[in-house]
FIKEPA-324643 format. One record per residue (C-alpha): z, x, y. Coordinates in pm, 1 decimal. Each point is the difference from the previous one (the first is absolute). Layout:
BEGIN
        Z        X        Y
        Z        X        Y
...
# end
This chain:
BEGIN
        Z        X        Y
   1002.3   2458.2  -3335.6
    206.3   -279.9    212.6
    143.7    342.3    252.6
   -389.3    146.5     21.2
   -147.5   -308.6     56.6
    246.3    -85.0    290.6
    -26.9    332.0    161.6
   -363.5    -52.4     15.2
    -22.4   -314.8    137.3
    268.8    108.9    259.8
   -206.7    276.3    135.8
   -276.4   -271.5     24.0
    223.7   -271.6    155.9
    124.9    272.6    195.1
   -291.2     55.2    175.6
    -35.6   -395.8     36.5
    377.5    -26.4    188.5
     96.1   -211.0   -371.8
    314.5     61.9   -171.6
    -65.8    152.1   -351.4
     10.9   -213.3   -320.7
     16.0   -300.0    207.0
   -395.7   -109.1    -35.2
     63.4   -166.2   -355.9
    271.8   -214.3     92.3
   -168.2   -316.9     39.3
    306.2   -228.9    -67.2
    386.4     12.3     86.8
    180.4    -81.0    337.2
   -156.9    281.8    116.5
   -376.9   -169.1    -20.3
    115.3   -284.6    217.2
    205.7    138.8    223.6
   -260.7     69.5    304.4
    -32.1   -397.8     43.6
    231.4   -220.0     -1.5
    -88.4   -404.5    141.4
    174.2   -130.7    323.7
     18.7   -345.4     86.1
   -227.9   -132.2    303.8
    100.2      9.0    343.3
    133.7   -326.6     96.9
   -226.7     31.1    297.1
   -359.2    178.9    -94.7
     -2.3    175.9    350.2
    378.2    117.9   -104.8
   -228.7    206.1   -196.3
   -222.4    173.6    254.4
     89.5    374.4    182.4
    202.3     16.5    269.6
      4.4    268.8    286.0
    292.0    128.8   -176.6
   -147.0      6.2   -329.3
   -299.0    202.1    112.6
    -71.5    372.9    -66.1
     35.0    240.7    284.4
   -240.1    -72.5    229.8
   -112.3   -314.3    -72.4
     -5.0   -306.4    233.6
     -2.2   -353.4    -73.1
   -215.7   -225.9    219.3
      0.1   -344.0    -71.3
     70.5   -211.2   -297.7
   -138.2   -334.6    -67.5
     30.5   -300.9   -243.8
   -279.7   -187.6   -129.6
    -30.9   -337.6   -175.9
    204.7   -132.1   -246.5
   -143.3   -311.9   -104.1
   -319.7    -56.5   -144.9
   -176.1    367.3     -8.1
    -23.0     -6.3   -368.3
   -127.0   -322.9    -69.2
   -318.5    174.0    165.5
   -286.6    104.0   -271.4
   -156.0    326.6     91.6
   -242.7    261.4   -120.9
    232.5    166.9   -246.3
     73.4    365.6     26.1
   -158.1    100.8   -305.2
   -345.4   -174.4    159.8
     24.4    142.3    353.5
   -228.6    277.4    158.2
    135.8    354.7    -20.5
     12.0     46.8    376.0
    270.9   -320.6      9.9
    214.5    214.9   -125.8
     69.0    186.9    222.8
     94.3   -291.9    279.1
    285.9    -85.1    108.3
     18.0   -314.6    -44.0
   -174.9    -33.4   -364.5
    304.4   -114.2   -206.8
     88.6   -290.0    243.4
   -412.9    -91.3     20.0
    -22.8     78.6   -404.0
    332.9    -62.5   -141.1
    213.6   -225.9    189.8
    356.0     26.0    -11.8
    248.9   -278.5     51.8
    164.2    239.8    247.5
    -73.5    306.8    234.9
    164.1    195.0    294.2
   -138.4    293.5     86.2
    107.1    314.1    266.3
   -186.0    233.2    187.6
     68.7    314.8    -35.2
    -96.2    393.6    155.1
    118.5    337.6     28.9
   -122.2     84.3    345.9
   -227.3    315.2      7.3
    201.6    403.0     54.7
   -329.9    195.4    164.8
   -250.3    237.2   -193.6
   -126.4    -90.1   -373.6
    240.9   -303.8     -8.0
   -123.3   -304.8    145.0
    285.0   -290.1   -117.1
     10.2   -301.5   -253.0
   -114.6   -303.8     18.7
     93.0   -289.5   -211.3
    187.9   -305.1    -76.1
    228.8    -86.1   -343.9
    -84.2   -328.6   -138.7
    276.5   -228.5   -237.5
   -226.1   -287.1   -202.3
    200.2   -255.6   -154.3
   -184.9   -141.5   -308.9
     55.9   -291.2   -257.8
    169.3    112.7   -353.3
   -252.4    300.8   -163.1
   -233.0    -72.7    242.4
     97.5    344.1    163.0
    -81.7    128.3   -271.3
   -370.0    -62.6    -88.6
    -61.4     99.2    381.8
    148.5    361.7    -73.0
   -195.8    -16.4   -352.8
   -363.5   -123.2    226.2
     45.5    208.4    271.5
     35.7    284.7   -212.6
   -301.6   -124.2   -197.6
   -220.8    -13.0    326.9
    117.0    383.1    150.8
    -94.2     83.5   -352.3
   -329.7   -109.5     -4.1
    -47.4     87.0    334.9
      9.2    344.8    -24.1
   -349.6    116.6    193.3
   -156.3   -253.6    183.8
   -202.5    -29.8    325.3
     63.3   -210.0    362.7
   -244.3   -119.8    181.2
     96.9    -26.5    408.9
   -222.4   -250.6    224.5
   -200.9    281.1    105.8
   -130.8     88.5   -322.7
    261.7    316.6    -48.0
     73.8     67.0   -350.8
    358.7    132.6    -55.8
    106.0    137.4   -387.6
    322.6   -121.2    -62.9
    227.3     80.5   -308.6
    370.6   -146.0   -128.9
    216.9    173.5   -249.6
    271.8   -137.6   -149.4
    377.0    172.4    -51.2
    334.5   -119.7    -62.0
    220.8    -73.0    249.9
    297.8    186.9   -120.7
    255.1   -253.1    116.2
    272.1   -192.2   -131.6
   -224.3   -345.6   -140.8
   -114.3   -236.2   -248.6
   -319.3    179.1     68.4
   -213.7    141.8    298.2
   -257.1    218.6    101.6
   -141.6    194.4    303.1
   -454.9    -37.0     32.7
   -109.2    311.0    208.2
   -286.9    -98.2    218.8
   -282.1    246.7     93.1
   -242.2    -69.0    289.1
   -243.4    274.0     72.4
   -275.5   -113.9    289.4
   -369.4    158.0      3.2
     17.1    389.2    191.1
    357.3    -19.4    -78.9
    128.4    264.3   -249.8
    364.5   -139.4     22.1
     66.5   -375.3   -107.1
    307.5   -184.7    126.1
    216.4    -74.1   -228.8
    275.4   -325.4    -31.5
    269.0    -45.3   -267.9
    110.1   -391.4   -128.9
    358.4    -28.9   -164.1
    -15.2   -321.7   -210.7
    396.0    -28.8   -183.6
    125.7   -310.2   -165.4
    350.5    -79.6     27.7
     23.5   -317.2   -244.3
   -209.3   -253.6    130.0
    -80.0    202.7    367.3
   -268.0    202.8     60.3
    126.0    320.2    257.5
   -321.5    111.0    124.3
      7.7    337.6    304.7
   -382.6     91.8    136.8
    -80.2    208.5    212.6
   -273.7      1.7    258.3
   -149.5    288.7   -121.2
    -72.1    407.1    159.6
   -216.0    317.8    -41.7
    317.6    175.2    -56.8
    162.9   -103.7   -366.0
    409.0    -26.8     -0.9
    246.6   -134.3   -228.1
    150.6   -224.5    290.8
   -123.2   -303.0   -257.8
    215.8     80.3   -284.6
    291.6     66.1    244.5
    -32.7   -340.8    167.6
    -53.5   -170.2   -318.4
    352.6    188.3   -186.2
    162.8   -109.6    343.1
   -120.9   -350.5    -27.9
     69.6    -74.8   -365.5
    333.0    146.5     41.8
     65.6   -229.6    296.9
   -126.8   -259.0   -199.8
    215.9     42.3   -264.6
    301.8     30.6    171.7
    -70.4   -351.6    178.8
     26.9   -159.3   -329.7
    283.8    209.7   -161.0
# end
């Protein structure tokens, strides 16, 4: 029964790209082997991409350091209280959820003609007390979860339908995820469309957004597996 079973679920996993008889093994070296903690950079912009770090194509602009002092003593709206259209600013965690530490670096992959017009964005290291990284992952999840339809309201009285799915972030982490944004304006068939990396690395938040486009790519998730391996090699 063992042999049939496993030749069943391989053709399944197969189809999936999942080694067979592998989906019940939920201990061993094996089960921990995709993450494994680094130490903190010395230096938290150690941490950030470099030019040379960067997939092809990809430029860095300009990286900057913010405060270091007394950011956090600051009491905000929390995440889990905050409208659904903050999310999706830049600046929410360091308005909602301020770290002890942040540098940040802009980043773009400059536009190749026809149906591809570039990236935008800017990767984001938030240096946070002891498990306070941690609730911010566990509220900002909350919040894109909750948000999941909503409506935005411009000056002039246009209504926009927004939406925010949540998936994993399928890098090496004590956790992460990636919120896809959805912005679809009145006449327009097509919505933009922005993805948010949000990774913790111990008690940093990695965070990658992207401006957002009509035209969906995975140039997100390939920023974000550059950054978090950059990251990780700062503090190895």
């Amino acid at each position: 029964m063992r042999t049939r079973h496993c030749a069943v679920v391989g053709i399944v996993l197969a189809v999936l790209g999942v080694p067979a008889c592998t989906a019940d093994q939920k201990t061993g070296p094996e089960a921990v082997a995709a993450f494994t903690p680094v130490p903190a950079p010395k230096s938290l912009r150690e941490g950030l991409l470099t030019q040379e770090r960067l997939p092809r194509g990809f430029r860095l602009n300009k990286v900057e350091a913010g405060p270091t002092s007394t950011a956090a003593s600051a009491t905000p709206v929390p995440i889990a209280s905050l409208r659904c259209d903050e999310l999706e600013v830049d600046s929410f965690m360091t308005t909602h959820a301020p770290p002890l530490e942040n540098v940040a670096a802009d980043l773009e992959r400059t536009p190749t003609g026809g149906e591809n017009d570039g990236w935008f964005g800017q990767e984001l290291l938030d240096r946070y007390a002891p498990g306070r990284a941690a609730e911010v992952i566990d509220a900002i999840r909350g919040t894109a979860k909750r948000c999941a339809s909503f409506t935005t309201t411009l000056t002039d009285g246009t209504k926009i339908r927004e939406t925010a799915s949540v998936t994993p972030a399928g890098v090496p982490a004590d956790d992460g995820l990636l919120i896809h944004f959805t912005s679809t304006f009145p006449g327009d068939s097509k919505p933009f469309e922005k993805v948010t990396g949000f990774v913790r690395q111990g008690d940093v938040i990695l965070v990658v957004q992207h401006s957002s486009s009509q035209k969906p790519s995975t140039d997100t998730q390939e920023v974000l597996a550059a950054a978090v391996k950059a990251y990780r090699s700062a503090g190895g």
